[in-house]
C-alpha positions as CSV (number, residue, x, y, z in Angstrom):
1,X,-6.4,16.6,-21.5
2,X,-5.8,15.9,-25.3
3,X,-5.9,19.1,-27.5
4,X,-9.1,18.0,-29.3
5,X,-10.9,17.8,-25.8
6,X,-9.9,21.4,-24.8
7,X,-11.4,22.5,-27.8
8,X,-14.8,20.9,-26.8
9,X,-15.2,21.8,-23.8
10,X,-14.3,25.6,-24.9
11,X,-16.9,24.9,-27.7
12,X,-19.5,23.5,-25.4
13,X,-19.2,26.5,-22.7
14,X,-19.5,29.1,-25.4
15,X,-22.3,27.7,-26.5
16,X,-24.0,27.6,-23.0
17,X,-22.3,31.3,-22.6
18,X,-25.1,32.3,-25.4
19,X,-28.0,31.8,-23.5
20,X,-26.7,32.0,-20.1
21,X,-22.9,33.1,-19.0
22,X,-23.3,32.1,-15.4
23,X,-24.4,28.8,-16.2
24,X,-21.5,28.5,-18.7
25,X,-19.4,29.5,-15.7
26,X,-21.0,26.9,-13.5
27,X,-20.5,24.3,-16.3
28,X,-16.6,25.0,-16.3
29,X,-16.3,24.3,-12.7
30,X,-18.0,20.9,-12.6
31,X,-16.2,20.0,-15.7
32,X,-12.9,20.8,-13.9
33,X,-13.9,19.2,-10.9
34,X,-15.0,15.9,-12.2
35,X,-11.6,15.7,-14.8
36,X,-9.4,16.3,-11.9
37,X,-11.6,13.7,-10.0
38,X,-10.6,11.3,-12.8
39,X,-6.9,12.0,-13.0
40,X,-7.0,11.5,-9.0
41,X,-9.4,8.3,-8.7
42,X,-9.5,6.9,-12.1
43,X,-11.3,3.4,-11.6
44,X,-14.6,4.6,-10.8
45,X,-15.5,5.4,-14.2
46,X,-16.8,2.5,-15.4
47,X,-15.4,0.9,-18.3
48,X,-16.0,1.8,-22.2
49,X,-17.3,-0.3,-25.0
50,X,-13.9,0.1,-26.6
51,X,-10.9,-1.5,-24.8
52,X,-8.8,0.3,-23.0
53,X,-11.0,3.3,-22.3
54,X,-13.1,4.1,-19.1
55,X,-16.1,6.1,-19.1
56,X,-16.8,9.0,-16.1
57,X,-20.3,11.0,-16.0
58,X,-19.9,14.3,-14.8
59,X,-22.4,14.9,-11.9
60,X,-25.3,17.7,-12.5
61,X,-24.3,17.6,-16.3
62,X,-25.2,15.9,-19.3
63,X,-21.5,15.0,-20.2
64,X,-19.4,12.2,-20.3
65,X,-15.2,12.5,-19.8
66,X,-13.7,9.6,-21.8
67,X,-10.3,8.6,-20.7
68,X,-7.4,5.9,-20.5
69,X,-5.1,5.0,-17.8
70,X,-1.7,3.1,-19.3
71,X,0.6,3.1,-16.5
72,X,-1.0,5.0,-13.4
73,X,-1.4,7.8,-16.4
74,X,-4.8,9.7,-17.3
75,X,-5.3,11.0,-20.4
76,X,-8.8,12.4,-21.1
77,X,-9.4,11.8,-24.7
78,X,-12.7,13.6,-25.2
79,X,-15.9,15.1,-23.7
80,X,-19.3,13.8,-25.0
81,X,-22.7,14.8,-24.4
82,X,-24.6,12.1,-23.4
83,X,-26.7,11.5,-25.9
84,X,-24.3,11.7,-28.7
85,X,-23.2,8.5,-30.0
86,X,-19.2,8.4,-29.1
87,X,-18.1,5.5,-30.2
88,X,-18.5,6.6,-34.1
């Protein structure tokens, strides 16, 4: 996971840690579960408007984990709530 994207998702769980610590807690989990399901299956993210990336919707959540694969490696560029525009 890229520096920037560590910062997000710390950014995004404090922000749910306002209103509601458990579910900030709950966040982190799926978050971790579904980056480590992309480093471990990464072709079932479908593929991204900009070439070479791949696109992987974390279940339950309104995120999306944007990553490459060059080489049988996973990087995981970025985190992105849904409705935010990514690509700009």
């Amino acid at each position: 996971m890229t520096q920037k994207c560590s910062k997000q998702v710390r950014s995004i769980l404090d922000y749910i840690a306002e209103e509601n610590p458990h579910a900030a807690i709950a966040a982190g989990r799926k978050i971790e579960e579904a980056a480590a399901e992309s480093l471990a299956f990464p072709y079932p993210g479908r593929p991204a408007p900009v070439e070479g990336l791949r696109v992987f919707c974390i279940p339950r959540l309104p995120y999306l984990i944007v990553y490459s694969v060059r080489e049988n490696v996973v990087e995981i560029a970025t985190l992105w709530h849904g409705r935010q525009d990514w690509m700009h």
